[in-house]
N, CA, C and O of each residue as an XYZ file, in Angstrom:
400
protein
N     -61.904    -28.090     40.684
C     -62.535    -26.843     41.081
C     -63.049    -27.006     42.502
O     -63.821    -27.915     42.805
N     -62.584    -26.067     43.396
C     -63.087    -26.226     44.543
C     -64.420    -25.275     44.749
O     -64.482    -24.162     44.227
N     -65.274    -25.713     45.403
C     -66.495    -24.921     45.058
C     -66.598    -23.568     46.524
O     -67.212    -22.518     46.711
N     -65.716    -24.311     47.185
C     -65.982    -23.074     48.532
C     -64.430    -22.366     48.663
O     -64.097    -21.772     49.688
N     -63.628    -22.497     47.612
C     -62.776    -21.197     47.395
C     -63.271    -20.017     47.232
O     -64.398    -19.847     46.768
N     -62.439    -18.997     47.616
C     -63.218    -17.495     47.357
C     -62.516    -16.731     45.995
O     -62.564    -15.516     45.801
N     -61.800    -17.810     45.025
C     -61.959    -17.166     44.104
C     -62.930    -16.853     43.203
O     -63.987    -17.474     43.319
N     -62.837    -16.041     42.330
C     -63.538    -15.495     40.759
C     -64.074    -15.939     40.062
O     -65.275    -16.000     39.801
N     -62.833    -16.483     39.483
C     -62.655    -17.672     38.131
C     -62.488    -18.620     38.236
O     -62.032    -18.788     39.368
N     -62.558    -19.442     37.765
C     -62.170    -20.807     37.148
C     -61.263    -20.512     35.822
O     -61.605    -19.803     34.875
N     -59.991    -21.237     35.974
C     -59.395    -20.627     35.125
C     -58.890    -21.983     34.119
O     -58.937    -23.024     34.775
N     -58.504    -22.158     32.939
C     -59.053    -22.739     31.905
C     -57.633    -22.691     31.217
O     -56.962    -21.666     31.343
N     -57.097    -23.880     30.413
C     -55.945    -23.819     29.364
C     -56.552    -24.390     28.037
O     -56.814    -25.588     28.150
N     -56.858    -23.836     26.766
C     -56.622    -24.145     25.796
C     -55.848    -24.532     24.317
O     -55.429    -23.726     23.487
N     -55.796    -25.999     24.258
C     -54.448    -26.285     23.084
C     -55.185    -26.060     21.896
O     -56.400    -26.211     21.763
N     -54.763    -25.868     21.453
C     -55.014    -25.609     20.071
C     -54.344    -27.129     18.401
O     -53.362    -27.867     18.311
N     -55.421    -26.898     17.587
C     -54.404    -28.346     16.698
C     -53.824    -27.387     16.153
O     -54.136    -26.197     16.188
N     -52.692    -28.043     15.473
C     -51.893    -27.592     14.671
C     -52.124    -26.632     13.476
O     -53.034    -26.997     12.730
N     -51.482    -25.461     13.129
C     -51.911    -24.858     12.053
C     -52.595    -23.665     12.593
O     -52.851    -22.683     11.896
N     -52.913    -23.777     13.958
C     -53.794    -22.697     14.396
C     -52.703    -22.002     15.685
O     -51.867    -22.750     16.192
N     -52.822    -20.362     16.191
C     -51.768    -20.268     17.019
C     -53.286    -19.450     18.140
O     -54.245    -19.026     17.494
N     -53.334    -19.322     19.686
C     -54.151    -17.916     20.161
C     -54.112    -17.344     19.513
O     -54.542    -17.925     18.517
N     -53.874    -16.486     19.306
C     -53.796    -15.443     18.246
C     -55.339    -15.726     17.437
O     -56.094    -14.756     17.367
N     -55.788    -17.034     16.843
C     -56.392    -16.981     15.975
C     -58.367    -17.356     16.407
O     -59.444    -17.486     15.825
N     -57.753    -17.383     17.862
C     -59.310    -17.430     18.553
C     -59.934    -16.451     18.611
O     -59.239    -15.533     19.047
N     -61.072    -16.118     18.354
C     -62.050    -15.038     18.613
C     -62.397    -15.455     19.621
O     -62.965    -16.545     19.675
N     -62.153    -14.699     20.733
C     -62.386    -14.838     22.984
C     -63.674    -14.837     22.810
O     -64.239    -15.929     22.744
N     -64.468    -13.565     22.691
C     -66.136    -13.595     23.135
C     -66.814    -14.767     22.191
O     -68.029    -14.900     22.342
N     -66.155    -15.649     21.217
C     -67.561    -16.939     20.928
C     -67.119    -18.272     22.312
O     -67.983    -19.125     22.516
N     -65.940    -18.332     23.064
C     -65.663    -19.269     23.586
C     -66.907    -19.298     24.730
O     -67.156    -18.401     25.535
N     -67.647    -20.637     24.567
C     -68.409    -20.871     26.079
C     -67.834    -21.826     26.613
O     -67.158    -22.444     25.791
N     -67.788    -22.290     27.760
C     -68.034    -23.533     28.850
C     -69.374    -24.097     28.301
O     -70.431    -23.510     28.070
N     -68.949    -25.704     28.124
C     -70.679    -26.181     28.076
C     -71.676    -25.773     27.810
O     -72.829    -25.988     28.183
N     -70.918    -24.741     26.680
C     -72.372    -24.279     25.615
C     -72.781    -23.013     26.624
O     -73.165    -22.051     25.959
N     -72.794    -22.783     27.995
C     -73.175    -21.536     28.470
C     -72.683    -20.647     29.161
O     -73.307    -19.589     29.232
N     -71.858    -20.740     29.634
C     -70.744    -19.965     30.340
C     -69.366    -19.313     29.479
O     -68.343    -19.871     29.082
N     -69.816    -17.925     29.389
C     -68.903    -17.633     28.564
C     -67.568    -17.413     29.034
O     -67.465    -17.464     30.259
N     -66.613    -17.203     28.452
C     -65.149    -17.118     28.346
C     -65.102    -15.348     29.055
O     -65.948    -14.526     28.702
N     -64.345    -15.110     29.742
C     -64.415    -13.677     30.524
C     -63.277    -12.943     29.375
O     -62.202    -13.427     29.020
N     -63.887    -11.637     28.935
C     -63.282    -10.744     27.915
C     -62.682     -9.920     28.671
O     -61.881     -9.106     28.212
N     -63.085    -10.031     30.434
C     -62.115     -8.591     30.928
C     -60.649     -8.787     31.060
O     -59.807     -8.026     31.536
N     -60.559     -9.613     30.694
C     -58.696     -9.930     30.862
C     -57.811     -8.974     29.579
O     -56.595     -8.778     29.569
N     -58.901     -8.436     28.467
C     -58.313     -7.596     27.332
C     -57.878     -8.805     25.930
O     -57.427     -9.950     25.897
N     -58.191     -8.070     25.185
C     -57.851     -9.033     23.469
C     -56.509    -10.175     23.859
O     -56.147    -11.287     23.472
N     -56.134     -9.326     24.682
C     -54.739    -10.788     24.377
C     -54.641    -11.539     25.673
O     -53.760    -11.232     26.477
N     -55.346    -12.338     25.880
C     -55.170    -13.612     27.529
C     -53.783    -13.917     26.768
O     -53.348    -13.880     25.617
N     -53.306    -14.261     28.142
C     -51.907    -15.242     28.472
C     -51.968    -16.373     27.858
O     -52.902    -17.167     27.752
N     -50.498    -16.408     27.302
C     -50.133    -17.598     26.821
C     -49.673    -18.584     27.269
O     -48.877    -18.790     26.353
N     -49.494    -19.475     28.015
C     -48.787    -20.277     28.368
C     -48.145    -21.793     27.818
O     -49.041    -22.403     27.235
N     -47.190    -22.363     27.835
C     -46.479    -23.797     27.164
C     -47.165    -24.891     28.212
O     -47.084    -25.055     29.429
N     -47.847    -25.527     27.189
C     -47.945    -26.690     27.941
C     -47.699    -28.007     27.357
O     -48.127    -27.804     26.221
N     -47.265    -29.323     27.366
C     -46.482    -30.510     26.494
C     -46.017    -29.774     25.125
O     -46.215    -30.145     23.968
N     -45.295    -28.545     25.629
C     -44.751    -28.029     24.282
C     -45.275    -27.536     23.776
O     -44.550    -27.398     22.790
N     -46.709    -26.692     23.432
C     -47.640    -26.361     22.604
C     -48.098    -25.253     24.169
O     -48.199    -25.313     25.394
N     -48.344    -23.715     22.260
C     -48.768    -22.576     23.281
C     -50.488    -23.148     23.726
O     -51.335    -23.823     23.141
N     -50.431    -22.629     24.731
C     -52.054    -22.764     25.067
C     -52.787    -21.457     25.204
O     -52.111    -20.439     25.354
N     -53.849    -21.395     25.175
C     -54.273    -19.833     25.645
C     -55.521    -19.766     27.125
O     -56.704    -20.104     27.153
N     -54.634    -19.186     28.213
C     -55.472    -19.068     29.266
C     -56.983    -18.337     29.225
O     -57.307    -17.205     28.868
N     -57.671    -19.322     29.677
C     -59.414    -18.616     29.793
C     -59.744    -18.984     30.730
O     -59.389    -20.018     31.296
N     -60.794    -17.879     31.207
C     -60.997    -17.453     32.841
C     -62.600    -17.289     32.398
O     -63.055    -16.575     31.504
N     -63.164    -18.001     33.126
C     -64.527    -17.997     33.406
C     -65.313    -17.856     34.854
O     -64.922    -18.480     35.841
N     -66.395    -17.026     34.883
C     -66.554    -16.377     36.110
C     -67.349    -17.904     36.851
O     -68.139    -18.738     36.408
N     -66.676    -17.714     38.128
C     -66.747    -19.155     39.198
C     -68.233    -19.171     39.146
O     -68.944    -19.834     38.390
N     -68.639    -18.204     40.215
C     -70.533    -18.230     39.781
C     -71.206    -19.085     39.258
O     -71.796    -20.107     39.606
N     -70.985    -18.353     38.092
C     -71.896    -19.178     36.873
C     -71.158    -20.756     36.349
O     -71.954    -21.688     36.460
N     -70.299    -20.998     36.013
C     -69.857    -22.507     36.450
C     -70.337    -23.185     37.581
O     -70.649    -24.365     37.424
N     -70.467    -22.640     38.765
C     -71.165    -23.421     40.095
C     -72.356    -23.971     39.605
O     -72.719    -25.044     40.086
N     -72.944    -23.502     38.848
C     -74.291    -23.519     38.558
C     -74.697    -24.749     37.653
O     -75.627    -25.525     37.870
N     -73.731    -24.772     36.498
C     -73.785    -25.872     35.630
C     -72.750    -27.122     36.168
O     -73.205    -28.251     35.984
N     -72.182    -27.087     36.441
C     -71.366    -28.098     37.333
C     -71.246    -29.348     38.424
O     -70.873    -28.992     39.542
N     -71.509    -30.749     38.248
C     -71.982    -31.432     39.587
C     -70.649    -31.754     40.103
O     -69.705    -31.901     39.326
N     -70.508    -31.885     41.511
C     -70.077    -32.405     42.319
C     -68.764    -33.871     41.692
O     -69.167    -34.629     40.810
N     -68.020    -33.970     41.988
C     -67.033    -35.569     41.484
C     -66.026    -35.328     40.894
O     -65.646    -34.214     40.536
N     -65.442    -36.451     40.720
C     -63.734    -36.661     40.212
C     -63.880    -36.314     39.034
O     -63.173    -35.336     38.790
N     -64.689    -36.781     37.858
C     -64.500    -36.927     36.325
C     -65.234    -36.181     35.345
O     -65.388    -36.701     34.240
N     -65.915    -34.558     35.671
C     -67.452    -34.128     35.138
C     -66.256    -33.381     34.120
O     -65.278    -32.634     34.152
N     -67.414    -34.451     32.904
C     -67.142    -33.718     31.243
C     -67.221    -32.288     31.314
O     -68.282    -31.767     31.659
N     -66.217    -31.594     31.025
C     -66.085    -30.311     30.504
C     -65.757    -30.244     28.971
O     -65.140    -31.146     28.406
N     -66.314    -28.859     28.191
C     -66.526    -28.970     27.196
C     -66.286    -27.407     26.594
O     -67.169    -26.616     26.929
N     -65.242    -26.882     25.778
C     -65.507    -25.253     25.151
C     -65.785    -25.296     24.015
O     -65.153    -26.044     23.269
N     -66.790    -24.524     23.559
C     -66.960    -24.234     22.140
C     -66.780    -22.805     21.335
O     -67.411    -22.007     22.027
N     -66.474    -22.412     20.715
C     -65.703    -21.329     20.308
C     -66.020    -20.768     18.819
O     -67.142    -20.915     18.334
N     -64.978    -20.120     18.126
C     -64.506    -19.726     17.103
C     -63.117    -19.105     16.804
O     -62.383    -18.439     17.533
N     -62.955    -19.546     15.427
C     -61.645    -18.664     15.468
C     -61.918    -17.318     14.503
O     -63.030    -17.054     14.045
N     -61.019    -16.716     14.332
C     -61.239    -15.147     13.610
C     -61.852    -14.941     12.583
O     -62.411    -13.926     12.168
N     -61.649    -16.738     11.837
C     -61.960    -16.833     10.401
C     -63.188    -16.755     10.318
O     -63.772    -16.228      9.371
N     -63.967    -17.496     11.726
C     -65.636    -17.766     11.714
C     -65.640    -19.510     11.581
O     -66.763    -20.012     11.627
N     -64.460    -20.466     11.418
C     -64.142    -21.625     11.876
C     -64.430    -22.195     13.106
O     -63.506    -22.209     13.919
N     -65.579    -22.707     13.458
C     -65.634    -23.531     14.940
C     -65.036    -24.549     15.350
O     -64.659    -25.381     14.524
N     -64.874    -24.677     16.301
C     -64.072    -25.329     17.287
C     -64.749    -26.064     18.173
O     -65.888    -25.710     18.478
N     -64.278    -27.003     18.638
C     -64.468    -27.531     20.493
C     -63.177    -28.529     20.711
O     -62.370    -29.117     19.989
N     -63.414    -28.401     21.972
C     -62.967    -29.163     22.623
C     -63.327    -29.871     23.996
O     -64.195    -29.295     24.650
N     -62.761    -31.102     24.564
C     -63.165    -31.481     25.841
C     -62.333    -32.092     26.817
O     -61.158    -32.264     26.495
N     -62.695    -32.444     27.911
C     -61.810    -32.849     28.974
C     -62.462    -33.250     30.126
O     -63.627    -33.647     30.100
N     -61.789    -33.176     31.151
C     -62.460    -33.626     32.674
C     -62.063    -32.364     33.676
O     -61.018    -31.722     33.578
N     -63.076    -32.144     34.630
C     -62.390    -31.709     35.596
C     -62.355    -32.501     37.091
O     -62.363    -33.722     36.940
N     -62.330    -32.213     38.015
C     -62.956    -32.405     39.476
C     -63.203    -31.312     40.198
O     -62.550    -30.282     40.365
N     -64.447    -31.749     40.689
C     -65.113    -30.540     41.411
C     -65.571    -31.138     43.258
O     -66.245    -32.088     43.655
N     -65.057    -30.389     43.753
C     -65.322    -30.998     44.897
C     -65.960    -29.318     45.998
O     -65.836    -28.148     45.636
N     -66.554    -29.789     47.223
C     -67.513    -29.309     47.707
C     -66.653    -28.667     48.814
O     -67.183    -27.980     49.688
């Protein structure tokens, strides 16, 4: 994440385990790190995209508010927590880099 781009978003791929497809995420429980929510203006169905073979589902979170929770470096734990339709929670995690 570059922090002095003039984009929006921060934009986000989620895999999913097996058994589960997008389709079966409920968008408005997804946060960033517990506080940054998942952006709903993209409409019920975000983009799908393939990634190591497996659909993922694109999420876009407003840059802003990520700046905020976010330090500086190569390796800062990122983290979404969610639901799916059923009312089944979720997370997941990863790394990003954020540089200045």
């Amino acid at each position: 994440m570059n922090l002095r781009s003039s984009g929006k978003y921060l934009t986000g791929f989620l895999s999913l385990p097996d058994g589960h497809t997008v389709r079966d995420v409920f968008i408005p429980s997804i946060m960033l790190n517990g506080v940054v929510y998942a952006s709903t203006s993209f409409g019920p169905h975000n983009p799908v995209v393939e990634f190591k073979n497996k659909d993922c589902l694109m999420l876009k979170f407003d840059k802003e508010w990520v700046q905020e929770i976010l330090s500086e470096g190569d390796s800062v734990p990122v983290w979404v927590v969610g639901s799916f339709v059923d009312g089944t929670p979720f997370m997941a995690a990863g790394e990003v880099t954020v540089v200045d």
